[in-house]
N, C-alpha and C positions, 0 to 999 in steps of 0.2 A: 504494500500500500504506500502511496506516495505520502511524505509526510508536508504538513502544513506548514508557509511560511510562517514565521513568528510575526511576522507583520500583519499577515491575513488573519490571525490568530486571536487578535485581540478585536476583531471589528463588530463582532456580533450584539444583539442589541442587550443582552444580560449580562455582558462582561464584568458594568460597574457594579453593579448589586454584590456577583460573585465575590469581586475583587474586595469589594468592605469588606464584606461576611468574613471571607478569608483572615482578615486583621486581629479577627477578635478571640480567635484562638490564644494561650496562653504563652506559648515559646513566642509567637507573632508580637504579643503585648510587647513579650522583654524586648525582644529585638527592636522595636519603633522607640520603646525606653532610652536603649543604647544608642541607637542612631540619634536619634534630639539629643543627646546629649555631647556626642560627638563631633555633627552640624555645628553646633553654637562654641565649640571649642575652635574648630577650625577658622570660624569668623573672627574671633579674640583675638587668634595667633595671627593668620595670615593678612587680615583687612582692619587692623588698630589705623586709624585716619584714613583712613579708603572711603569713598563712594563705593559699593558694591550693586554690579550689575549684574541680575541673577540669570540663569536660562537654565531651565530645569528640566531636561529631556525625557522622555518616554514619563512624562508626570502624572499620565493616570490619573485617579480621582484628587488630585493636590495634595498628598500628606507634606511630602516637601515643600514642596511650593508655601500652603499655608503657613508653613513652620516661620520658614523666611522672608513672607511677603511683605509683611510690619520693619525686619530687620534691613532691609536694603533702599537703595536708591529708587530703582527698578528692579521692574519681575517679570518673566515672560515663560511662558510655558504651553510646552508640545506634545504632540501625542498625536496618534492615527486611531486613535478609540473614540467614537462620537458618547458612544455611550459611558464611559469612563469620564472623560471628559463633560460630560453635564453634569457629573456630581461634582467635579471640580468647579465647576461655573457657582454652581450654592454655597461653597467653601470660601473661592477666592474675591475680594474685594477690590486690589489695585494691583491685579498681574494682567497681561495681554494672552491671551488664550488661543493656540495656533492649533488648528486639525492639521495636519499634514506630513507628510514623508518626506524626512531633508533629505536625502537618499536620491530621491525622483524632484523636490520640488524647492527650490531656488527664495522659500519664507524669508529665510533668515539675516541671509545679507540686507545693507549693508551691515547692518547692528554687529557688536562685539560687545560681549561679556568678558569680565573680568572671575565670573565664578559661574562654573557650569558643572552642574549637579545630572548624573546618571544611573539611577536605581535600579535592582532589579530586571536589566533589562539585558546586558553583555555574556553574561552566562547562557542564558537562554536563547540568544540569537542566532543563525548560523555563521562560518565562520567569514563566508563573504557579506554577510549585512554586518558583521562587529566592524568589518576592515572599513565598510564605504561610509559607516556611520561615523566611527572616529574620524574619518579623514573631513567630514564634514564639520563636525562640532569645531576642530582643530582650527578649520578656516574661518570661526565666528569668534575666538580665544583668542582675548587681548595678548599681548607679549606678557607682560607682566602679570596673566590670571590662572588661574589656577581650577583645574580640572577634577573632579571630587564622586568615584562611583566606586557599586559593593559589587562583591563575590559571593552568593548567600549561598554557596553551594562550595567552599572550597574544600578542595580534592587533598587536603594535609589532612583535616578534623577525620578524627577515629568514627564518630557520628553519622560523618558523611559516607565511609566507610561501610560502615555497617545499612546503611537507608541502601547504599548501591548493591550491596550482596544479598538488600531484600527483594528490593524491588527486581533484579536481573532474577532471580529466581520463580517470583510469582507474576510479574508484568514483561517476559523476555521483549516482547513486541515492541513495547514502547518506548519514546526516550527517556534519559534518566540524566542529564546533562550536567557534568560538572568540570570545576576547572582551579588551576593548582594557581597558586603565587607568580611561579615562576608565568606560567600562560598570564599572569594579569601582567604581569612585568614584559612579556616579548609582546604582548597587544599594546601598550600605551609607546614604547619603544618604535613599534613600525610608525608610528604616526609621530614621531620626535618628539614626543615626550618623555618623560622619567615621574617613576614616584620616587618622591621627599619624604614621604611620611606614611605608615602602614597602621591602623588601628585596630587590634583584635577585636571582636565581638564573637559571642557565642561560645562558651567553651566546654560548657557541660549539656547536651541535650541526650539522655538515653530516651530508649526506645519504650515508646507505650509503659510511661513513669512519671507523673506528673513532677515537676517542680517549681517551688513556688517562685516566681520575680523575683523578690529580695534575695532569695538564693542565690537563685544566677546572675542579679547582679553583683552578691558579696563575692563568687567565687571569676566573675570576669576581672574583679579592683584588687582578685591578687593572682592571679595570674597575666594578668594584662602589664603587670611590672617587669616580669622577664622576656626580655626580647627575644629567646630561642623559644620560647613557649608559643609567640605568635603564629608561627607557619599551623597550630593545632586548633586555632578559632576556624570556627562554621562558616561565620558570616563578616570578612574582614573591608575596610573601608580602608581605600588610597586617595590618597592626596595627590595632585601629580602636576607640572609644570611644563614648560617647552626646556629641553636640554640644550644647553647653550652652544652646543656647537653646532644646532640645525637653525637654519633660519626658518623665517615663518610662511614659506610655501614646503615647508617639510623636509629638504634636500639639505642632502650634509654639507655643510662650509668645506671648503678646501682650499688649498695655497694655489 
């Protein structure tokens, strides 16, 4: 069976209901915990006297968006989901709300952000929509801004591990998509960036075991202190920048 773009994938008209729903699960909670709390860290470090210019891709019903749209200059936010996107339209207050596929459709320019946020979506994607979509955001990213997406499926977490020897077992057919550090590092790389900064998220999730939030937050605030510990988080969040030896149509500088 031919499998479905990840584009075509989100367009159907119950996606956004689905996609709440989905949130309210308990590992979901912590995760959206840790993420807000990471967001707002990274705005501290990297934009103390900036104007920040947001563009928040694949943003779905707004969780980001929202999070940010009060903290920045501008807000602008995209998506190929109509129905996703109208829950976001209830959400958001002062962001610019784009239907369309930067891929195929030329929205974005001339504008440039200085902080552009990609959730949820580069794991999932195939591996020619990760390359054409980075290469797009890349030409909307000021020189000086900073590039900010998660892994929720990283292929280091034991967790992840174990979810893949389930499901390859009882779902062989279907996809099961995941992806390692190192694949987040050679995907930001082709497009001349670099990640500066790696934040772990998620480090204890076993299988059909409830845990509470405060748990896995206490056990992310010590673990999250050793840096060889990171490659073991689930769901890890990069920070990433243009690499100074590429200019900014992506080609390496040379003598």
């Amino acid at each position: 069976m031919a499998q479905i773009s990840y584009t075509e994938s989100h367009k159907y008209a119950g996606k956004g209901a689905e996609y709440e729903q989905y949130f309210q699960t308990r590992w979901q909670r912590f995760l959206w915990s840790r993420e807000q709390e990471i967001l707002l860290k990274i705005l501290e470090k990297y934009f103390v006297d900036r104007d920040v210019h947001l563009l928040d891709f694949a943003c779905g019903t707004g969780r980001i968006t929202a999070l940010l749209e009060n903290r920045v200059k501008t807000s602008t936010g995209v998506d190929v989901s109509g129905s996703m996107l109208a829950i976001a339209r209830e959400k958001l207050k002062r962001t610019q709300i784009i239907e369309a596929d930067i891929t195929a459709q030329n929205v974005l320019k001339p504008g440039k952000f200085n902080l552009i946020t990609a959730f949820r979506f580069f794991l999932n994607a195939e591996s020619e929509l990760r390359t054409a979509t980075l290469r797009a955001l890349v030409e909307v990213l000021d020189e000086d801004g900073y590039f900010v997406f998660n892994n929720h499926r990283n292929w280091g977490s034991p967790w992840t591990k174990l979810a893949y020897a389930y499901h390859r077992r009882k779902n062989p057919e279907r996809m099961f998509n995941v992806m390692s550090i190192r694949e987040m590092e050679e995907l930001v790389q082709g497009a001349g960036l670099e990640i500066v900064e790696l934040y772990p998220v998620g480090f204890f999730h076993p299988p059909r075991f409830p845990v509470s939030v405060r748990l896995n937050h206490a056990i992310d605030n010590v673990a999250g202190r050793f840096t060889f510990l990171h490659r073991f988080s689930e769901s890890p969040i990069a920070v990433c920048r243009r690499r100074k030896n590429h200019s900014s149509n992506g080609s390496t500088s040379g003598n």
